[in-house]
C-alpha positions in Angstrom: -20.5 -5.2 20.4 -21.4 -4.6 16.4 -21.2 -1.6 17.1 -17.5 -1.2 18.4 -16.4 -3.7 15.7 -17.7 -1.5 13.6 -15.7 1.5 15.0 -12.6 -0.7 14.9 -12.7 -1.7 11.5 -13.8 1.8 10.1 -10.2 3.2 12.1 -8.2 0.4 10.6 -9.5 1.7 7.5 -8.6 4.9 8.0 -5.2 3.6 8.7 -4.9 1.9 5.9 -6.2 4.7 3.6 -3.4 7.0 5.4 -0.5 4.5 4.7 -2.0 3.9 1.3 -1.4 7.9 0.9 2.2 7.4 2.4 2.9 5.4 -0.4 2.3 7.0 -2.8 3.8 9.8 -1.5 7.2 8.3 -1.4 6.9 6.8 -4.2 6.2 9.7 -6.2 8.8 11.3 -4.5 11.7 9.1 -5.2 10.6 8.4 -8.7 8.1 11.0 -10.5 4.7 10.8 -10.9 2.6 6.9 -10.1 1.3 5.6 -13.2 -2.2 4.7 -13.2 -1.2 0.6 -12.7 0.4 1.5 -9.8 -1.9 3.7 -8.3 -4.6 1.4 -9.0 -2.5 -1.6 -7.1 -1.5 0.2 -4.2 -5.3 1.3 -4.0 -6.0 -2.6 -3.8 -4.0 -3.3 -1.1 -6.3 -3.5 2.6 -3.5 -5.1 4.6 -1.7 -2.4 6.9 1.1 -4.4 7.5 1.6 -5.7 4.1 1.3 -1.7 3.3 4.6 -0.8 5.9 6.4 -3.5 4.7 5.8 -1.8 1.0 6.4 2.0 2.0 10.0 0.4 3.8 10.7 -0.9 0.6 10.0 2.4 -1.6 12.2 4.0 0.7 15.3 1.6 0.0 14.7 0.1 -3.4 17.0 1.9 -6.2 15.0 1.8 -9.3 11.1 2.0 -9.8 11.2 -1.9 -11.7 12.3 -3.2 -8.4 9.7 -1.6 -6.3 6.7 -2.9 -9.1 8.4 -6.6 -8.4 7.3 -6.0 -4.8 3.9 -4.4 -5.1 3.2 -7.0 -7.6 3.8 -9.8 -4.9 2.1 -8.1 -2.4 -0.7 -8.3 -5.0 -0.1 -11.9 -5.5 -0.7 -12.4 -1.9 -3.5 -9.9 -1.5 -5.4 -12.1 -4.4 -4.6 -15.7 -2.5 -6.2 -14.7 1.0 
């Protein structure tokens, strides 16, 4: 039983390390390079969903000020669990 919890959270980590990368990704994509601040917050994050919901967003915000509003909640929330 440890052992297959174990096995699931070490996948769910891999998830979230693969949607962490996605992020990025489009983020750097859309707007240039990630600064170090918001490198370092997506890098925080451990919530897969919370991490979908923000790679959605990237895709359809229209400047990079509105996507740090978001990231920064997600933060928020991140620090209050």
């Amino acid at each position: 039983m440890v052992r297959q919890e174990g096995r699931q959270e070490g996948r769910q980590e891999v998830r979230c390390a693969a949607a962490r990368e996605f992020l990025l990704d489009v983020l750097a994509e859309r707007f240039g390079p990630c600064d170090a601040a918001v490198i370092s917050e997506v890098e925080a994050l451990s919530d897969l969903i919370q991490l979908r919901r923000l790679a959605k967003r990237a895709l359809k915000v229209t400047l990079p000020g509105e996507f740090r509003l978001e990231l920064k909640a997600a933060a928020a929330a991140t620090e209050a669990q």
